[in-house]
PDBQT receptor file of N, H, CA, C and O in Angstrom, charges set to zero:
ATOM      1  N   UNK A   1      73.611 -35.703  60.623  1.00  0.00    +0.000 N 
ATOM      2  CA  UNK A   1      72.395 -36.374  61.079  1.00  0.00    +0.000 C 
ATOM      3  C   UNK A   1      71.260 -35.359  61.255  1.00  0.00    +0.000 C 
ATOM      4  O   UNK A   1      70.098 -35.669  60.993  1.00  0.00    +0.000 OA
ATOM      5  N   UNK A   2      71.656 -33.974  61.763  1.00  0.00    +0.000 N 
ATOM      6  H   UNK A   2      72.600 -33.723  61.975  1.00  0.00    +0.000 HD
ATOM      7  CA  UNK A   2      70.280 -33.137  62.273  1.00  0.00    +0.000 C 
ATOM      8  C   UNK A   2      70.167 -32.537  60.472  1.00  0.00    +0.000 C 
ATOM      9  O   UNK A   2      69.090 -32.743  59.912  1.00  0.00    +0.000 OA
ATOM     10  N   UNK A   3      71.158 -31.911  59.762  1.00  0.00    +0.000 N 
ATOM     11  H   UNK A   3      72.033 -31.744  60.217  1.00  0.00    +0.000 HD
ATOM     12  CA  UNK A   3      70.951 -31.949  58.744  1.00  0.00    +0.000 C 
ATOM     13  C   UNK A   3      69.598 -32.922  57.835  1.00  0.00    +0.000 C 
ATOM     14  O   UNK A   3      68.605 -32.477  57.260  1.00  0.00    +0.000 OA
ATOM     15  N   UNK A   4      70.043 -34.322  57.997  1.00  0.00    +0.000 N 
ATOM     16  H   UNK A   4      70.850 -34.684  58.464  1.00  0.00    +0.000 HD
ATOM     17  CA  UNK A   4      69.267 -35.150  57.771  1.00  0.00    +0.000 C 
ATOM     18  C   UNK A   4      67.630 -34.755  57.571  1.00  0.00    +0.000 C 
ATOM     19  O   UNK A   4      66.882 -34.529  56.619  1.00  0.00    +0.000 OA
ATOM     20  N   UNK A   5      67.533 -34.806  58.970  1.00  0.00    +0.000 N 
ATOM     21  H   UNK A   5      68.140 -34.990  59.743  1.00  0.00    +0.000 HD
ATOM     22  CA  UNK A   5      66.104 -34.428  59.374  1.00  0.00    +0.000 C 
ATOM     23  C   UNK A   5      65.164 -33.506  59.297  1.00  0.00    +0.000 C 
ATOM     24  O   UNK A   5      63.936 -33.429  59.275  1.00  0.00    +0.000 OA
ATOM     25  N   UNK A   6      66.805 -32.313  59.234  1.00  0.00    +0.000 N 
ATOM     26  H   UNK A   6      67.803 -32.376  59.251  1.00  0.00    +0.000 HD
ATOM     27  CA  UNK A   6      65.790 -31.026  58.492  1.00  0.00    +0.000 C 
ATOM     28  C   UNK A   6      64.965 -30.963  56.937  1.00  0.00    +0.000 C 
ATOM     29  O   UNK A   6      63.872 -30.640  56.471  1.00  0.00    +0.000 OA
ATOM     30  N   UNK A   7      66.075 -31.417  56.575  1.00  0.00    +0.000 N 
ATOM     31  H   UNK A   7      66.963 -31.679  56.954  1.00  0.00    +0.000 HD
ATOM     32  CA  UNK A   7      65.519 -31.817  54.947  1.00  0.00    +0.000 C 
ATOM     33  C   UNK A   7      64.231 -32.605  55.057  1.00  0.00    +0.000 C 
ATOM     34  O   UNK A   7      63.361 -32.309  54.238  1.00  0.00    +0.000 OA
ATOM     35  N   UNK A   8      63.920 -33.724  56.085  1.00  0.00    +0.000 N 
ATOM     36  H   UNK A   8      64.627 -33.965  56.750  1.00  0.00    +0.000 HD
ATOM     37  CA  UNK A   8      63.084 -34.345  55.923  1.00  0.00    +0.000 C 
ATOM     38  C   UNK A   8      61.983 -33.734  56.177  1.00  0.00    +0.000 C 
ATOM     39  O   UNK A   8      61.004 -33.823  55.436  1.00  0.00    +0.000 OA
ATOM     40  N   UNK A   9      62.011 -32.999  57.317  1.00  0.00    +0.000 N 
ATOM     41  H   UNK A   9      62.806 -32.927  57.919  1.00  0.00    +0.000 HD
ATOM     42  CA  UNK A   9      61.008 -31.753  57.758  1.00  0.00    +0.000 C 
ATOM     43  C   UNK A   9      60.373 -30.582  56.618  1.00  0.00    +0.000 C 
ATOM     44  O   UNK A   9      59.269 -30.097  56.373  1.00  0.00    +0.000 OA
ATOM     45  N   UNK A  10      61.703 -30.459  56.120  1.00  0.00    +0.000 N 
ATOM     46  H   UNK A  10      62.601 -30.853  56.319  1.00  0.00    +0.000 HD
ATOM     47  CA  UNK A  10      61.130 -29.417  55.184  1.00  0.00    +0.000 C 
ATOM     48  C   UNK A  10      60.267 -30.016  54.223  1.00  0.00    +0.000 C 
ATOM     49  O   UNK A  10      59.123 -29.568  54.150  1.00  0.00    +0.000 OA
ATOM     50  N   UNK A  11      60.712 -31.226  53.248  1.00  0.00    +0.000 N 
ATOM     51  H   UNK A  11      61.641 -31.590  53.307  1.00  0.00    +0.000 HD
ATOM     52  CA  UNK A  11      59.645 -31.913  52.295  1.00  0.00    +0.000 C 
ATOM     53  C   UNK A  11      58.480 -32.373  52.981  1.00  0.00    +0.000 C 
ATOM     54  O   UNK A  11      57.411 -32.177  52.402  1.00  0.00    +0.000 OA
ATOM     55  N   UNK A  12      58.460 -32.850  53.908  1.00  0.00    +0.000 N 
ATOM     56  H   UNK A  12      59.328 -33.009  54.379  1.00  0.00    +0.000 HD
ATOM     57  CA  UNK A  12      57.091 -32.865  54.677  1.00  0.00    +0.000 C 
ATOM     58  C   UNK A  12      55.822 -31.410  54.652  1.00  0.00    +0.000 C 
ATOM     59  O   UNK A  12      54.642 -31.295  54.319  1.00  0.00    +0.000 OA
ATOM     60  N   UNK A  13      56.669 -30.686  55.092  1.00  0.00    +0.000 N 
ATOM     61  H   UNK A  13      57.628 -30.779  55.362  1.00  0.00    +0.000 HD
ATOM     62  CA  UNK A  13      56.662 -29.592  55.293  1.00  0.00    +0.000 C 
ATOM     63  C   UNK A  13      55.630 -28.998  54.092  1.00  0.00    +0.000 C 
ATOM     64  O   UNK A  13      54.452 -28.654  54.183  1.00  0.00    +0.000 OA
ATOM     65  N   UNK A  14      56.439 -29.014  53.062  1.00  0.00    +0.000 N 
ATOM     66  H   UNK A  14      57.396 -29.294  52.988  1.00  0.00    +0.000 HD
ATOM     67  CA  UNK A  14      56.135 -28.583  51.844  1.00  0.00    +0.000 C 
ATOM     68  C   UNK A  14      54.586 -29.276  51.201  1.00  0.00    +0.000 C 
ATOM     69  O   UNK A  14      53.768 -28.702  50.482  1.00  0.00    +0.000 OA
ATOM     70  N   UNK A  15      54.534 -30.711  51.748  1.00  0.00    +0.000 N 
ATOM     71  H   UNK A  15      55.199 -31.178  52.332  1.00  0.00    +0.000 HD
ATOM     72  CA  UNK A  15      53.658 -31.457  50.855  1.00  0.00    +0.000 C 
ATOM     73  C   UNK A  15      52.474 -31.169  51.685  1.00  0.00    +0.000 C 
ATOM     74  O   UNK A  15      51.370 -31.343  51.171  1.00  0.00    +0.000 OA
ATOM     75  N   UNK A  16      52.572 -30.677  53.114  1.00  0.00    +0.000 N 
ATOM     76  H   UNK A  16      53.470 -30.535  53.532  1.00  0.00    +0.000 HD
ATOM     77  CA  UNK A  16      51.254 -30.275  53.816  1.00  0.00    +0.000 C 
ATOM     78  C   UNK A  16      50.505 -28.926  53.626  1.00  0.00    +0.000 C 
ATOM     79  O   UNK A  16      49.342 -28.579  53.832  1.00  0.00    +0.000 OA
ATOM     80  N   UNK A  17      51.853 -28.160  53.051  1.00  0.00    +0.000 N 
ATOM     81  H   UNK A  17      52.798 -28.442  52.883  1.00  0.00    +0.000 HD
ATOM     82  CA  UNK A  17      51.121 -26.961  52.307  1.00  0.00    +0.000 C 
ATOM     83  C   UNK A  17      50.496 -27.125  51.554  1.00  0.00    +0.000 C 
ATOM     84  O   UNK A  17      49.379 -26.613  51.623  1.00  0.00    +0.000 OA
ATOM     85  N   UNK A  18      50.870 -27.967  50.358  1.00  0.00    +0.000 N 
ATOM     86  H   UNK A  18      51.778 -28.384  50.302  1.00  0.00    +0.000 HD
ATOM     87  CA  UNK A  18      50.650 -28.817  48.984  1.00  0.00    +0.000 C 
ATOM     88  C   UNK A  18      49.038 -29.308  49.169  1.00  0.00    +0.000 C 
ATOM     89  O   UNK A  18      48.147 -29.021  48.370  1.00  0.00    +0.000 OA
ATOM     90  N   UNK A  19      48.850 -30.172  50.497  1.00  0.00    +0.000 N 
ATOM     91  H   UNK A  19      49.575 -30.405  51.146  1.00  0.00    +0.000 HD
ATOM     92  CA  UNK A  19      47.606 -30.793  50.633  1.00  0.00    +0.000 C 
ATOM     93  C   UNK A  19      46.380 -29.898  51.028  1.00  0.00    +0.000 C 
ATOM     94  O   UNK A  19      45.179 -30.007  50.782  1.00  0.00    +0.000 OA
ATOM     95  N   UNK A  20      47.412 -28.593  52.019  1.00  0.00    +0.000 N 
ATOM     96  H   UNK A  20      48.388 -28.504  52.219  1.00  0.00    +0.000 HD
ATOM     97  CA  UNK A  20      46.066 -27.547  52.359  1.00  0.00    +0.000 C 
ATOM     98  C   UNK A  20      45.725 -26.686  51.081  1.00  0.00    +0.000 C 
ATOM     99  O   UNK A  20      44.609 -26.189  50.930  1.00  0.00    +0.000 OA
ATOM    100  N   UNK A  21      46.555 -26.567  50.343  1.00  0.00    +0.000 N 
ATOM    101  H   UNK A  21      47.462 -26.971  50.465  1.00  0.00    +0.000 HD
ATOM    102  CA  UNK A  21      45.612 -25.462  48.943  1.00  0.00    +0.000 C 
ATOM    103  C   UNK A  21      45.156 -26.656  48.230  1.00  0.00    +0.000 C 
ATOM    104  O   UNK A  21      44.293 -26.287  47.433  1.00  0.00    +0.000 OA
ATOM    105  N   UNK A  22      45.345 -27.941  48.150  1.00  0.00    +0.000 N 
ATOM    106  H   UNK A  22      46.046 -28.241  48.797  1.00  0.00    +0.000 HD
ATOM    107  CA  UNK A  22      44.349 -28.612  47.695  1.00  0.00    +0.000 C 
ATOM    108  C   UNK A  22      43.184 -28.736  48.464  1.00  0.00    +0.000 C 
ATOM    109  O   UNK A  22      42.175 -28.857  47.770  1.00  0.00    +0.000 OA
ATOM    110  N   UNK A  23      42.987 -28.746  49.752  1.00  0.00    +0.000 N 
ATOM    111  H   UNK A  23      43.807 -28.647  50.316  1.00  0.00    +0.000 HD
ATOM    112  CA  UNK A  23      41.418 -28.964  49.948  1.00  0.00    +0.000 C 
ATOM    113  C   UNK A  23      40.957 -27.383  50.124  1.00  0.00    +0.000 C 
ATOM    114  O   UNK A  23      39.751 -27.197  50.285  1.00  0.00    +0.000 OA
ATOM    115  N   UNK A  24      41.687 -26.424  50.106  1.00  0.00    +0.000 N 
ATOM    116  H   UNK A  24      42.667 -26.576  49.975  1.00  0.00    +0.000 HD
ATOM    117  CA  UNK A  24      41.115 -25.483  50.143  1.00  0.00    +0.000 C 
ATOM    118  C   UNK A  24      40.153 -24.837  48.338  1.00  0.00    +0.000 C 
ATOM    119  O   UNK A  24      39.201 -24.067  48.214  1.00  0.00    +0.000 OA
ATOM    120  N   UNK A  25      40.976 -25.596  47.256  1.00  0.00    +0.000 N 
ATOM    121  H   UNK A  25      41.750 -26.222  47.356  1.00  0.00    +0.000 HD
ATOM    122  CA  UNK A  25      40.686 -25.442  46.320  1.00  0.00    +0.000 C 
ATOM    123  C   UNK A  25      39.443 -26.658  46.552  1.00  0.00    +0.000 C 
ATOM    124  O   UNK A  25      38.461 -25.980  46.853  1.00  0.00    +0.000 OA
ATOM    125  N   UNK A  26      39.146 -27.683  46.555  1.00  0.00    +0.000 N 
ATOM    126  H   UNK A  26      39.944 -28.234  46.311  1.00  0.00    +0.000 HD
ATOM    127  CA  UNK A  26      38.284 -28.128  46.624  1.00  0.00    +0.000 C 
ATOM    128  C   UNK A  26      37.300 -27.826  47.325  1.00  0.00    +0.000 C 
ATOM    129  O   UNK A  26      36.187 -28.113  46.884  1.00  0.00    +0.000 OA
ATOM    130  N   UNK A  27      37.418 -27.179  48.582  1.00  0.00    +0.000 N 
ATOM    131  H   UNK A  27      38.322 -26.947  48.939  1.00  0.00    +0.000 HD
ATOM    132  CA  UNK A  27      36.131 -26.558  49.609  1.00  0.00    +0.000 C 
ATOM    133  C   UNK A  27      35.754 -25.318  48.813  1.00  0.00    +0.000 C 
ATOM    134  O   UNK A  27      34.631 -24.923  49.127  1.00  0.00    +0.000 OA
ATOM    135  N   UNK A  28      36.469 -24.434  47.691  1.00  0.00    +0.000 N 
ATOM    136  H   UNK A  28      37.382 -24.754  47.436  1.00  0.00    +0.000 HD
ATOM    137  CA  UNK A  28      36.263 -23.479  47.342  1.00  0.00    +0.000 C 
ATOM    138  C   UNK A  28      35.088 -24.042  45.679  1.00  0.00    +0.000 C 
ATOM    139  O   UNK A  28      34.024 -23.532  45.329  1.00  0.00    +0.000 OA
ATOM    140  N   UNK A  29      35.630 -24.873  45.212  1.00  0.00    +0.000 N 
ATOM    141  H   UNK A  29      36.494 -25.288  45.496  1.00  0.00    +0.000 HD
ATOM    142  CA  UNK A  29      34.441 -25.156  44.134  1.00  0.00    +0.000 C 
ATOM    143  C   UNK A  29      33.361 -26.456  44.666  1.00  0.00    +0.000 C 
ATOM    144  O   UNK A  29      32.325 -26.658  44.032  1.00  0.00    +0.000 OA
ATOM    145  N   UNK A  30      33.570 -26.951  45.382  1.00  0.00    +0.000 N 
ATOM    146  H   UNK A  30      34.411 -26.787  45.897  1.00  0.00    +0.000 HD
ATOM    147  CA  UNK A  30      32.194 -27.164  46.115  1.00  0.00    +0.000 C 
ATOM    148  C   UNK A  30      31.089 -25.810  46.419  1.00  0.00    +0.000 C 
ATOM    149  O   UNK A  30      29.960 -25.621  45.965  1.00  0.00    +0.000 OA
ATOM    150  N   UNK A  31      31.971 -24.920  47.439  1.00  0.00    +0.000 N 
ATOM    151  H   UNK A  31      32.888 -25.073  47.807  1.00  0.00    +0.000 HD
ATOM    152  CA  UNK A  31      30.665 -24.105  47.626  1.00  0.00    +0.000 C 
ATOM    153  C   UNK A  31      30.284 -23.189  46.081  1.00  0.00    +0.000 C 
ATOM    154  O   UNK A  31      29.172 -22.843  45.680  1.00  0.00    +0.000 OA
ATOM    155  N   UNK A  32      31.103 -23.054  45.691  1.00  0.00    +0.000 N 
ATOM    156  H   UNK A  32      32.006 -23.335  46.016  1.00  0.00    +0.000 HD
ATOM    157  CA  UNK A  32      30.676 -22.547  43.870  1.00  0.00    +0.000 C 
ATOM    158  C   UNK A  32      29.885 -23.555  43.424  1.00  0.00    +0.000 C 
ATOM    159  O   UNK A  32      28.874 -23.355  42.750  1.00  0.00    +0.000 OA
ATOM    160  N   UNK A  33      30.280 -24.639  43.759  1.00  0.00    +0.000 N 
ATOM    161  H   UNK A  33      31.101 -24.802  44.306  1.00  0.00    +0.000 HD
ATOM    162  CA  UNK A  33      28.497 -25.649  43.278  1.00  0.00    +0.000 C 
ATOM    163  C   UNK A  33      27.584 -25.456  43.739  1.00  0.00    +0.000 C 
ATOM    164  O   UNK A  33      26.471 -25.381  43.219  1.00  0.00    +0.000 OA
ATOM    165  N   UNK A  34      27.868 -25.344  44.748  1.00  0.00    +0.000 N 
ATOM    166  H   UNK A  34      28.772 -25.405  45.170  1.00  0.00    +0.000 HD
ATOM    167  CA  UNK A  34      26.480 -25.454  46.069  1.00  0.00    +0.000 C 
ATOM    168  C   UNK A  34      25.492 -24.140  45.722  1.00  0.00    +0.000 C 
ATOM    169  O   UNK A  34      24.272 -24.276  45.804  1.00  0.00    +0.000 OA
ATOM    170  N   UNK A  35      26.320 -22.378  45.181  1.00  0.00    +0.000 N 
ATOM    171  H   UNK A  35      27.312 -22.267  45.114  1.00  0.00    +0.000 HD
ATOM    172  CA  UNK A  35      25.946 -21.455  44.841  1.00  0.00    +0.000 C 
ATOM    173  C   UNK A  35      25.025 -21.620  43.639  1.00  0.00    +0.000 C 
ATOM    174  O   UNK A  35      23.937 -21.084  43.430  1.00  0.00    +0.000 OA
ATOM    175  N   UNK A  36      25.911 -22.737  42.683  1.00  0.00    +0.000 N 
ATOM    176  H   UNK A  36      26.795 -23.173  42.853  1.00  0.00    +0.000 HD
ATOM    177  CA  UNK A  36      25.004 -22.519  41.481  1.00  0.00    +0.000 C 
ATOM    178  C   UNK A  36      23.772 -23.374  41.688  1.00  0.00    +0.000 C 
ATOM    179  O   UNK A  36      22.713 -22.869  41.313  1.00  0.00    +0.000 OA
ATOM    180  N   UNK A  37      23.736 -24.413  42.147  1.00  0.00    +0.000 N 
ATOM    181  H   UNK A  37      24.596 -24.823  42.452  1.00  0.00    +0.000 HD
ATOM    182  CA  UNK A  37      22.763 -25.143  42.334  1.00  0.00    +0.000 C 
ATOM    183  C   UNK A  37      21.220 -23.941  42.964  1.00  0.00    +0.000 C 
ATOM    184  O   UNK A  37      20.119 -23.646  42.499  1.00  0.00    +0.000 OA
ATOM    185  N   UNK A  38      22.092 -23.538  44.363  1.00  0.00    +0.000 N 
ATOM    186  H   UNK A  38      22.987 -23.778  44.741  1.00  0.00    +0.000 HD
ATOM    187  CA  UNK A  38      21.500 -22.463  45.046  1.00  0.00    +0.000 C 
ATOM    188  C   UNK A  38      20.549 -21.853  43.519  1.00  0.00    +0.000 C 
ATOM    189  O   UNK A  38      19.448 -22.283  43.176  1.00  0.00    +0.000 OA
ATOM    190  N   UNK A  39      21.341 -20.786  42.815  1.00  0.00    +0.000 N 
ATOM    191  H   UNK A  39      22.235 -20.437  43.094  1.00  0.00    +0.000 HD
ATOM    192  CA  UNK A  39      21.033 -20.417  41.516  1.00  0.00    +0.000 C 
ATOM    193  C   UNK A  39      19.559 -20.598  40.666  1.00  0.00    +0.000 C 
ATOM    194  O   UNK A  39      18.571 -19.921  40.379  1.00  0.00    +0.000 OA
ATOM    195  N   UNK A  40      20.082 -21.947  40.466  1.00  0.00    +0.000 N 
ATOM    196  H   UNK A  40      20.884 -22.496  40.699  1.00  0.00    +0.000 HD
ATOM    197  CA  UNK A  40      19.593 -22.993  39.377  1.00  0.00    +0.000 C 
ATOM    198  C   UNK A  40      18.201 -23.015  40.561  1.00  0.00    +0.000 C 
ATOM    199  O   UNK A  40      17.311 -22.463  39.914  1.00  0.00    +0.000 OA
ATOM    200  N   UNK A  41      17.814 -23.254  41.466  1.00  0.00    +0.000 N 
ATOM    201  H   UNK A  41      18.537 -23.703  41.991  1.00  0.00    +0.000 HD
ATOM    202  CA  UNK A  41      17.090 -23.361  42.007  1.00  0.00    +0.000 C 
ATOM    203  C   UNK A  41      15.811 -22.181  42.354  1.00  0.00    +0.000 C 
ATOM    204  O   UNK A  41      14.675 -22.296  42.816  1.00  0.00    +0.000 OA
ATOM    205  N   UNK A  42      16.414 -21.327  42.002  1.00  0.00    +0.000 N 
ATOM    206  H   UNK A  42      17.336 -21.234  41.627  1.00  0.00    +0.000 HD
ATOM    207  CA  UNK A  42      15.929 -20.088  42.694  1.00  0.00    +0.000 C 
ATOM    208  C   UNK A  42      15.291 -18.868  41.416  1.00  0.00    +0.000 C 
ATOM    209  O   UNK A  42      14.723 -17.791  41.593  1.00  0.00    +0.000 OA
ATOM    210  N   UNK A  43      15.714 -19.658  40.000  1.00  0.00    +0.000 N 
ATOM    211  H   UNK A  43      16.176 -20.533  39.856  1.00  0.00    +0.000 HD
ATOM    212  CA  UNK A  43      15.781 -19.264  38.961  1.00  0.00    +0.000 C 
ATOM    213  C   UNK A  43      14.452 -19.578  38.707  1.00  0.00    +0.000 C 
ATOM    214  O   UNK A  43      13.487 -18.874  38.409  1.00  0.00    +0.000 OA
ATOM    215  N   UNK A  44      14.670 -21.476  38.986  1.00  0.00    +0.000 N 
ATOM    216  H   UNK A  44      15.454 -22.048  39.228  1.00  0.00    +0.000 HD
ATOM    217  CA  UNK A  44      13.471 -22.012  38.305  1.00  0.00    +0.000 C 
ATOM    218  C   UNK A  44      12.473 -21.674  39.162  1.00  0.00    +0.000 C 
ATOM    219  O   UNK A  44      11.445 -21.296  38.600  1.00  0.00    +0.000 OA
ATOM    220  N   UNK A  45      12.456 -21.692  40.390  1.00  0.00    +0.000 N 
ATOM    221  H   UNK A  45      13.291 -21.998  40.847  1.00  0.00    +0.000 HD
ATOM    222  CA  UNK A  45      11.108 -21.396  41.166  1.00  0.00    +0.000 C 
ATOM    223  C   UNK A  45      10.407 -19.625  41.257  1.00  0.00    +0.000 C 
ATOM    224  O   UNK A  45       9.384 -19.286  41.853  1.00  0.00    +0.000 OA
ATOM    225  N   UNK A  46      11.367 -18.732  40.447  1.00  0.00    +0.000 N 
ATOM    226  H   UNK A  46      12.198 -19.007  39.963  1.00  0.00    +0.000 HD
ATOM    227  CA  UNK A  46      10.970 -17.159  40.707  1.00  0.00    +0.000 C 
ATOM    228  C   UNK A  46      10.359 -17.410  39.119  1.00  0.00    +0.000 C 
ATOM    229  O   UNK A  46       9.181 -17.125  38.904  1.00  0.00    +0.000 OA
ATOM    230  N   UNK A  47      11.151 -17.913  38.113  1.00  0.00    +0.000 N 
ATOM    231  H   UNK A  47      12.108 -18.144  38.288  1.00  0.00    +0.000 HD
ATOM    232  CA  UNK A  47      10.501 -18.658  36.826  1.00  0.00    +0.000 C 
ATOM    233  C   UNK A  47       9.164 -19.807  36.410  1.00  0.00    +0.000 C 
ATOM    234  O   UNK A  47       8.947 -20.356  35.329  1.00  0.00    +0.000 OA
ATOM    235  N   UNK A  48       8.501 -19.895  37.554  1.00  0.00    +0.000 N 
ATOM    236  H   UNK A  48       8.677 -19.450  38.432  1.00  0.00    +0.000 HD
ATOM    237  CA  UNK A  48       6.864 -20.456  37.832  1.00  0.00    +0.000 C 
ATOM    238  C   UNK A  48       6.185 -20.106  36.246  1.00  0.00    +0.000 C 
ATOM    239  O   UNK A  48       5.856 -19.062  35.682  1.00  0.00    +0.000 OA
ATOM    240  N   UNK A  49       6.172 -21.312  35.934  1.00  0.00    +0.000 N 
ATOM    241  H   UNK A  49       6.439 -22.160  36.393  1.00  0.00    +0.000 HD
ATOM    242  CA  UNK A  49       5.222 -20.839  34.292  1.00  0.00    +0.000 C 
ATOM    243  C   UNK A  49       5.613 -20.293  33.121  1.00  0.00    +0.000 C 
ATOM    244  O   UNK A  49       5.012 -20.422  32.054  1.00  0.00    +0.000 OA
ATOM    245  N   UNK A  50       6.696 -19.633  33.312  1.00  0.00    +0.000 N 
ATOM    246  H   UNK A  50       7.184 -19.528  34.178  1.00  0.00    +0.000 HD
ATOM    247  CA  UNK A  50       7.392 -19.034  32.466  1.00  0.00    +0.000 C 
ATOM    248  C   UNK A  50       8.391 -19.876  31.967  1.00  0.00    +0.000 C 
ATOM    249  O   UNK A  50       8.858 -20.791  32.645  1.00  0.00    +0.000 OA
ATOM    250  N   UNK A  51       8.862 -19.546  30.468  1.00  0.00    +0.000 N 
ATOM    251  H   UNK A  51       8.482 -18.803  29.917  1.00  0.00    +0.000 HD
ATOM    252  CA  UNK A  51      10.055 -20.498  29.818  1.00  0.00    +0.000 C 
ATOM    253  C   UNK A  51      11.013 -19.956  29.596  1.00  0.00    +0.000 C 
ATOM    254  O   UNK A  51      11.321 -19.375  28.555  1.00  0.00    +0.000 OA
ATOM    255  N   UNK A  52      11.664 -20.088  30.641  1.00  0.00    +0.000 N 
ATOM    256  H   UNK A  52      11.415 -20.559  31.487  1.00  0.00    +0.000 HD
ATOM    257  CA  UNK A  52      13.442 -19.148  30.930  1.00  0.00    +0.000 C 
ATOM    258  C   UNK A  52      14.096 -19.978  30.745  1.00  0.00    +0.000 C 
ATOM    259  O   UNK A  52      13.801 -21.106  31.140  1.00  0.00    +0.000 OA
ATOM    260  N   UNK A  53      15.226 -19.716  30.076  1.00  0.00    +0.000 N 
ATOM    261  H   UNK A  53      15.466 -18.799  29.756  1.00  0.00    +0.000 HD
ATOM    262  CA  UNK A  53      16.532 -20.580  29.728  1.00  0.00    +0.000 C 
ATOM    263  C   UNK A  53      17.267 -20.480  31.282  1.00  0.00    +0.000 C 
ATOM    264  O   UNK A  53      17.473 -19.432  31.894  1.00  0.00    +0.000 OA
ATOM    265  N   UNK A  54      17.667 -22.142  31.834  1.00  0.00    +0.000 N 
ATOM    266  H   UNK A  54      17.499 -22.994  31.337  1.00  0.00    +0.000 HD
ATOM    267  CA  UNK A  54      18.256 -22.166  33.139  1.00  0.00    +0.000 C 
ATOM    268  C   UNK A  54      19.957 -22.461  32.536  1.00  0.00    +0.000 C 
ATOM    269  O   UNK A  54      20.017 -23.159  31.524  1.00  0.00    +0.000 OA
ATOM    270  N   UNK A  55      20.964 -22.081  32.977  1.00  0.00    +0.000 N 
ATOM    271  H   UNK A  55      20.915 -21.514  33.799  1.00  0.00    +0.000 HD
ATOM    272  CA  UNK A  55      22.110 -22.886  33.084  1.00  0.00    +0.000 C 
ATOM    273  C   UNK A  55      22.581 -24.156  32.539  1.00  0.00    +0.000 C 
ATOM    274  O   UNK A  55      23.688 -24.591  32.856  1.00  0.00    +0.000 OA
TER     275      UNK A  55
């Protein structure tokens, strides 16, 4: 029976690791968007008048 439960613990276990490098991978290319945007933004406005190739 405690057998049981350990097993159950452990796959639990496992799939919450599973879920934290997924949002950590997702919080990680969000802010890589957020950078390029940042970028893209900062490109075009130091680029005033001028015809620079953006991203």
């Amino acid at each position: 029976m405690a057998l049981h439960y350990v097993a159950i613990f452990t796959v639990s276990n496992q799939q919450v690791i599973d879920i934290i490098e997924i949002v950590d991978e997702v919080q990680r290319s969000m802010e890589f968007s957020l950078f390029m945007e940042e970028l893209k933004s900062r490109k075009a406005s130091s680029a005033s008048g001028q015809n620079s190739d953006t991203f």
